[in-house]
Structures are given as structure tokens and as C-alpha cells.
N, C-alpha and C positions, 0 to 999 in steps of 0.2 A: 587653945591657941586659935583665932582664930583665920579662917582658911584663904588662900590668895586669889587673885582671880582667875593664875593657870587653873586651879584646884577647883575651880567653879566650874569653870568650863570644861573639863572632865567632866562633872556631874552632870552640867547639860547634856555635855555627849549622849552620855550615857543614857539619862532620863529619856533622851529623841529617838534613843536606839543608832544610835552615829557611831561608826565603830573608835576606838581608844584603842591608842597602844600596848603593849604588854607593861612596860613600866606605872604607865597612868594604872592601869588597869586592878596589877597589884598594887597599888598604892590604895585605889579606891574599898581595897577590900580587906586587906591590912588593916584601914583607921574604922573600917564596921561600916563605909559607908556605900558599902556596895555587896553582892552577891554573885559569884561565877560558877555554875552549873559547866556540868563533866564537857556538853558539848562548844563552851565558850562565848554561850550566851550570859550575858552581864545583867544587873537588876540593880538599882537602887534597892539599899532595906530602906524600913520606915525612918532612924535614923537620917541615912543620907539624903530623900527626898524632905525632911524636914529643916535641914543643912542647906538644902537649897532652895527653900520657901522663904529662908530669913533671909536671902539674901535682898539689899533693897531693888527696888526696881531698875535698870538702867533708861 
């Protein structure tokens, strides 16, 4: 399925290091498309930075 633009923009967030909610957050790591370390720092996996490569350009 593919993902919205809220769901993009989480991954930017995140990609910038911009903090995300707990909801966005778990979501992002839930669908694989993200990584949260014990202290609450967040990482795109390769997955999710390739998730938001396709996206087209705005």
C-alpha cells in the first residue's frame, strides 16, 4: 500500500532528525521503516530511507 503524505512526512522528520511523536513514531517502526534505540533516538532502516527516495520530488 502505498504510503500518504502524513506518512512521508514522518519519514522526513525523522530522516532531519526533527523529533516525531510517539504514535508517528511507533508506526514508523512497526511498518520496518524505522529504528528506536533504548535512549529514543529514531533512524530510518535502509527500507525506510528507500521509502522515501521514491518518493517524487515536490
Amino acid at each position: 500500500m502505498p504510503l500518504t503524505e502524513e506518512q512521508f512526512t514522518i519519514l522526513r522528520a525523522i530522516a532531519d532528525a526533527r523529533p516525531v511523536g510517539s504514535d508517528a513514531a511507533t508506526w514508523a517502526v512497526k511498518e520496518g521503516l524505522a529504528v528506536q534505540a533504548e535512549d529514543a533516538d529514531i533512524d530510518l532502516t535502509p527500507h525506510g530511507r528507500d521509502m522515501l527516495a521514491s518518493q517524487p520530488a515536490r
